[in-house]
C-alpha positions as a printed Julia matrix, in Angstrom:
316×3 Matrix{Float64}:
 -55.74   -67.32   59.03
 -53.99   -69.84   61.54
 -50.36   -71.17   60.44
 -51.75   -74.26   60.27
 -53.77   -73.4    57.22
 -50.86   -70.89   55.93
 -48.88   -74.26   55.66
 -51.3    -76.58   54.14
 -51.21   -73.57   51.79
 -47.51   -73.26   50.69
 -47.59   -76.98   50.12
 -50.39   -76.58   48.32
 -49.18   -73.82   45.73
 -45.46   -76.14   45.81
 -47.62   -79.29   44.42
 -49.27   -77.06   42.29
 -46.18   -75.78   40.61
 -44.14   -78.82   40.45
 -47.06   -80.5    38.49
 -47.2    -77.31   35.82
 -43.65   -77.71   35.37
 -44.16   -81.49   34.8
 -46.9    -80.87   32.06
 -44.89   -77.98   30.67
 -41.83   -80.26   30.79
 -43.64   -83.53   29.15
 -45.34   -81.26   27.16
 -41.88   -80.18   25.74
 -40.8    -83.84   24.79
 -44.12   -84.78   22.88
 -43.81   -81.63   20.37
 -39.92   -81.95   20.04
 -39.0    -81.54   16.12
 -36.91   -84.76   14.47
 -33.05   -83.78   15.06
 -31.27   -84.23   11.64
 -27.38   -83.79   11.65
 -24.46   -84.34   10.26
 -20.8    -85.84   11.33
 -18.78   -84.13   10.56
 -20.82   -81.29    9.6
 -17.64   -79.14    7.99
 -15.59   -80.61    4.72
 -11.99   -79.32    3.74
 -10.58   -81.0     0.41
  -6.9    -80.03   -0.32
  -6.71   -82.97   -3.55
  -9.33   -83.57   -6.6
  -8.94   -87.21   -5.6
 -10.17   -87.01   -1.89
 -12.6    -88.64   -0.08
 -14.47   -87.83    3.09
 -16.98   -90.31    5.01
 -20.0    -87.93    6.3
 -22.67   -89.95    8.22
 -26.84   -88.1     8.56
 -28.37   -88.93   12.11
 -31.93   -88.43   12.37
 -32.44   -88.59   16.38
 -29.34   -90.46   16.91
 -30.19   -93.03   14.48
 -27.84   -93.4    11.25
 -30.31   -92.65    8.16
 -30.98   -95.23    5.54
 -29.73   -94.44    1.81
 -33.16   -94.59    0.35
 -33.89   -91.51    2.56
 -31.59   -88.78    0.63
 -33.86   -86.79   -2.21
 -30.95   -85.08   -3.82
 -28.32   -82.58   -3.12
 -26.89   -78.84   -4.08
 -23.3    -77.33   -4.02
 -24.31   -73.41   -4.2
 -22.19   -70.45   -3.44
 -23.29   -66.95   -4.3
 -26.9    -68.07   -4.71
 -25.54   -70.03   -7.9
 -25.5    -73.88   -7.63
 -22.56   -75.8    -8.75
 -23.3    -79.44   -7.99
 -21.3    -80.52  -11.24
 -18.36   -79.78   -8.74
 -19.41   -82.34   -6.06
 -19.48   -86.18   -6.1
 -21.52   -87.54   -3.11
 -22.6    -91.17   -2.86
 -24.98   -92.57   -0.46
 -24.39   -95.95    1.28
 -25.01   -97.93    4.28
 -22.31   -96.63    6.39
 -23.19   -92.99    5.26
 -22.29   -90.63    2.5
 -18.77   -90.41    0.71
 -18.38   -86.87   -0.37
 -15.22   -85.5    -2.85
 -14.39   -82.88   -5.67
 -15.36   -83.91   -9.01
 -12.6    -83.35  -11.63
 -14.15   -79.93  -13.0
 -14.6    -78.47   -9.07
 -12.72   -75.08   -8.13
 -11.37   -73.81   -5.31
 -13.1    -72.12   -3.1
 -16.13   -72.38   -0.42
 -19.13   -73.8    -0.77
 -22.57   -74.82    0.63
 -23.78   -78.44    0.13
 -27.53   -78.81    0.92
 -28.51   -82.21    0.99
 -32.01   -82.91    0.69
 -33.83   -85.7     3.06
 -37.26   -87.07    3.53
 -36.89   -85.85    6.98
 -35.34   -82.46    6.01
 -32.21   -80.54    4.61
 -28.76   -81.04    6.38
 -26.42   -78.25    5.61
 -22.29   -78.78    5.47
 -20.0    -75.88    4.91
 -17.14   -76.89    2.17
 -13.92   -75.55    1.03
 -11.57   -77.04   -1.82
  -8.47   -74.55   -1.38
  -6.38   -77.38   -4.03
  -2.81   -76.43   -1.93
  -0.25   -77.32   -4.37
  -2.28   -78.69   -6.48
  -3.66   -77.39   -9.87
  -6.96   -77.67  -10.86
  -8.16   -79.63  -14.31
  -8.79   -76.28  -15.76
  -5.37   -74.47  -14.57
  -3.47   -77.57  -15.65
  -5.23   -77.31  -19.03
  -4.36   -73.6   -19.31
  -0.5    -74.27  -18.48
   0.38   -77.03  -20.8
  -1.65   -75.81  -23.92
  -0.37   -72.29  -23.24
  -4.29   -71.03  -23.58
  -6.6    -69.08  -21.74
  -9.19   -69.07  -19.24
 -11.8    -69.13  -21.03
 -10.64   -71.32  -24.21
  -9.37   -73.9   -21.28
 -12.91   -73.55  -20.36
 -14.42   -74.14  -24.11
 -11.51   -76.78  -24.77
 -13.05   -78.65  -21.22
 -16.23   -78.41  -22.25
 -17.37   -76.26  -19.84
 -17.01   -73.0   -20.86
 -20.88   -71.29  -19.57
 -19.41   -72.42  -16.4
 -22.39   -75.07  -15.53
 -23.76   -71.97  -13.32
 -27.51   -72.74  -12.83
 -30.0    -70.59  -10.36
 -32.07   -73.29   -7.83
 -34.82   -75.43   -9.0
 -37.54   -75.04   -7.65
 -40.53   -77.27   -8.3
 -44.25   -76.19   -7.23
 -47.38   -78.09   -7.14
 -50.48   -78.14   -6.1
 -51.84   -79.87   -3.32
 -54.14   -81.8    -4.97
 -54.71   -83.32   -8.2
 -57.69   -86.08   -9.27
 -56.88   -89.21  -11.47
 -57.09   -87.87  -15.08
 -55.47   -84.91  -14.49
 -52.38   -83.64  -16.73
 -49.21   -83.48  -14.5
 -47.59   -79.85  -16.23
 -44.18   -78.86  -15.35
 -41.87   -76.85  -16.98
 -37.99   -75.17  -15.94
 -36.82   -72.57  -17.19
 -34.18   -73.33  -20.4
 -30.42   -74.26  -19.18
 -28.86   -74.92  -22.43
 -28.95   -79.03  -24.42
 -28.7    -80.2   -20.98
 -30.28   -84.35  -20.61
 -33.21   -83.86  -18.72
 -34.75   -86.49  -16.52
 -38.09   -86.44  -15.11
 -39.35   -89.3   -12.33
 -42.98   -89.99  -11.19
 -43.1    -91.9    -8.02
 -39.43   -92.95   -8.71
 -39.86   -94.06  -11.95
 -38.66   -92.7   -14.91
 -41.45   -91.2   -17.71
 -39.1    -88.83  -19.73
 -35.5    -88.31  -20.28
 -33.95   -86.61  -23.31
 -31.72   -83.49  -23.99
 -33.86   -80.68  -24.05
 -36.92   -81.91  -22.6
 -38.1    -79.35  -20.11
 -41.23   -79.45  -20.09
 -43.06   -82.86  -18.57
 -46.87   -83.74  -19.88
 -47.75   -86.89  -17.91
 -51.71   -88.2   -17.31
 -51.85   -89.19  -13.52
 -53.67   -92.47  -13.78
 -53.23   -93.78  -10.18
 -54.17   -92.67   -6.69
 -52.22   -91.62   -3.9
 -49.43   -89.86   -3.14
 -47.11   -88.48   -5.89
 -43.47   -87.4    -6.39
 -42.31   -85.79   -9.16
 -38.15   -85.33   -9.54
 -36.14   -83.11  -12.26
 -32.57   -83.84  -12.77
 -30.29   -82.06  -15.24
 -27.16   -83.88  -16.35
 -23.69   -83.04  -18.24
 -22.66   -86.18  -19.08
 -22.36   -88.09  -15.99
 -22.36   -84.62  -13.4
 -25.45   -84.01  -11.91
 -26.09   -80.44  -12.67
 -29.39   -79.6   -10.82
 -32.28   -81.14   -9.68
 -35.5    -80.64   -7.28
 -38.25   -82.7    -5.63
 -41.83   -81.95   -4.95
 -44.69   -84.08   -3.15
 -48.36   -83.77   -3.59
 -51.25   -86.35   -3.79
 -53.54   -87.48   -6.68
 -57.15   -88.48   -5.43
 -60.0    -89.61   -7.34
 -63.05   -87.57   -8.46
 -65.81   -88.26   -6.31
 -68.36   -90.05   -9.26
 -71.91   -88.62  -10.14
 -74.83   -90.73  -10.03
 -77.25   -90.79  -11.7
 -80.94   -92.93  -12.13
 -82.81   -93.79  -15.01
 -84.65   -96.79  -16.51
 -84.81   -98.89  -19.5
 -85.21   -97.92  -23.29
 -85.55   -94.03  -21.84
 -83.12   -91.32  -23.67
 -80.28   -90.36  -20.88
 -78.05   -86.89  -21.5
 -74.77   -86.65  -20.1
 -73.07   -83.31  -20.06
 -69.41   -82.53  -19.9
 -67.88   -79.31  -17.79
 -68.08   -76.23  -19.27
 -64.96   -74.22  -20.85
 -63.19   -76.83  -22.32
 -62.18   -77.34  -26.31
 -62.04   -80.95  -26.25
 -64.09   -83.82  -25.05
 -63.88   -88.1   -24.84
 -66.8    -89.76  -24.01
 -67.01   -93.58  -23.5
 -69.81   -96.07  -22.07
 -67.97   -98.71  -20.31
 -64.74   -98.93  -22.08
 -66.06   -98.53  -25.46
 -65.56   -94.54  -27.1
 -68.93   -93.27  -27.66
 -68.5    -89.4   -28.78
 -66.52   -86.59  -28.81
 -69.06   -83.74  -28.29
 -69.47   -81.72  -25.29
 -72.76   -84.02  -24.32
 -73.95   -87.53  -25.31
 -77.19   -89.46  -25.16
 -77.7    -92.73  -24.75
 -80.62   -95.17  -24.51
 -79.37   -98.71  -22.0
 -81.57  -101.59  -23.17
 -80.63  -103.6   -19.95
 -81.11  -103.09  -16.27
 -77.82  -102.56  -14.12
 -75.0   -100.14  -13.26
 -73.06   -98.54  -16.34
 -69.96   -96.43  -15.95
 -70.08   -93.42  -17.93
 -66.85   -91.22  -18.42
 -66.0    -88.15  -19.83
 -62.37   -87.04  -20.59
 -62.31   -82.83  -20.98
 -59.08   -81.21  -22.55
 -58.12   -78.05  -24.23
 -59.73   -75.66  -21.17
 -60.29   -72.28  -22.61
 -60.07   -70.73  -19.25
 -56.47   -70.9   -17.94
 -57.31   -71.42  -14.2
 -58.33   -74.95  -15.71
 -56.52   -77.92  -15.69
 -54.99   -79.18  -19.03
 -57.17   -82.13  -18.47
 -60.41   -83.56  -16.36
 -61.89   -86.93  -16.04
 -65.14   -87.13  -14.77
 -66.98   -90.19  -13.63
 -71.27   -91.05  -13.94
 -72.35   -94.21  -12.1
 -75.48   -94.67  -13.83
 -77.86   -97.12  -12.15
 -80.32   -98.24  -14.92
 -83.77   -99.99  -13.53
């Protein structure tokens, strides 16, 4: 091998290596994750009454109010977000103590569109006495009765939230959620952002999804005006794909529902026709007809509590 060609050779391999680094190195910058953060990122509250500004960057770039979900105050695995006040605005969030927090240090996760932000917390009070120590000293009572007298005596302790739903429902389908019990708390329950149940108690959410696209559902749990609890979960509704069928005029058509279910609608255009498991029907006219079938009651419990199904009947 000559030196000239030993060279040509190490400036091949150098080229060669320089442009892997490059891909490697552009590579890196396509796939980087969003960077969600937050200024300042640790809170230290020494009055009920203070407030701290906290701003959420999402790649350098303030984030909008409308992107915060919700939030948790949790130490020991326990949330206490009756303790926290936080209030999202332009300029960013204003965090403080509510009047029934304690000292001590905390956790606040708060929930994005983008992601969850955590922010370490501690309320050591110096000098200061806490609602329920101030109760306790000039009523001469304890702990605990402070704690009944407040209105707070189970201590608002509630284990995380945690919503779960499927990927995928169809339109028709009954949206089925329940928590598990938390005392006469107000419950609220949002679809989409909007409101379809509220009421002390009411822990379990039945709700027909009647739309298509993406869906939200929210639980909050409120003590008056603290928010206790509450969780978000995303999945999408999509319609079931129709069934078509053929016939022709003044001949007998049967339509059958899906099998394993206790209860079934049937109605020809928008007028109810039956409620049996199948129908037939004789269609005097040429045309298309829209056939639908509405099954509740499943008696197998992999079922969904309700199923709409959809025949396109072309009739020549």
């Amino acid at each position: 091998m000559t030196a000239k060609y030993r060279r040509f050779s190490k400036v091949k391999c150098c080229i060669w290596r320089l442009t892997l680094l490059g891909i490697l190195l552009a590579g890196g910058s396509a796939y980087a994750e969003d960077l969600l953060t937050a200024e300042p990122s640790t809170l230290v509250f020494n009055t009920i009454g203070e407030k701290q500004w906290v701003q959420l960057s999402l790649n350098g770039q303030l984030l909008a109010p409308s992107a915060i979900k919700g939030w948790s105050f949790l130490t020991g695995g326990r949330s206490y977000t009756h303790m926290i006040l936080v209030t999202p605005t332009e300029k960013g969030l204003l965090i403080g103590p509510s009047l029934t927090a304690e000292v001590g240090s905390y956790e606040l996760l708060i929930n994005t569109r983008h992601g969850t932000v955590k922010l370490s917390v501690s309320t050591p009070f110096k000098g200061q006495e806490s609602i329920l120590e101030k109760t306790m000293h000039e009523l001469g009572i304890s702990e605990e009765e402070a704690r009944a007298q407040l209105g707070f005596s189970q201590r608002f302790e509630r284990e995380q939230i945690s919503l779960n739903l499927p990927s995928v429902y169809f339109v028709g389908d009954l949206l089925e959620i329940e928590v598990p019990e938390n005392g006469n708390l107000r419950c609220v329950w949002k679809v989409n952002g909007a409101t379809v149940l509220e009421g002390f108690g009411q822990r379990l959410l039945r709700h027909k999804l009647s739309f298509e696209g993406p869906l939200e559902v929210r639980y909050e749990e409120w003590q008056g005006e603290t928010l206790l609890a509450a969780d978000t979960a995303q999945s999408s509704v999509l319609r079931r794909p129709p069934i078509h069928v053929d016939t022709t005029v003044n001949t007998t058509t049967t339509f059958r529902g899906p099998a394993n279910y206790k209860s079934y609608e049937w109605y020809i255009e928008t007028a109810f026709s039956s409620y049996q498991p199948s129908i037939s029907h004789v269609f005097m006219e040429p045309g298309l007809y829209r056939v639908v079938c509405v099954s509740g009651d499943p008696l197998d419990d992999s079922l969904k509590q309700t199923r709409e199904d959809v025949f396109e009947v072309t009739v020549k």
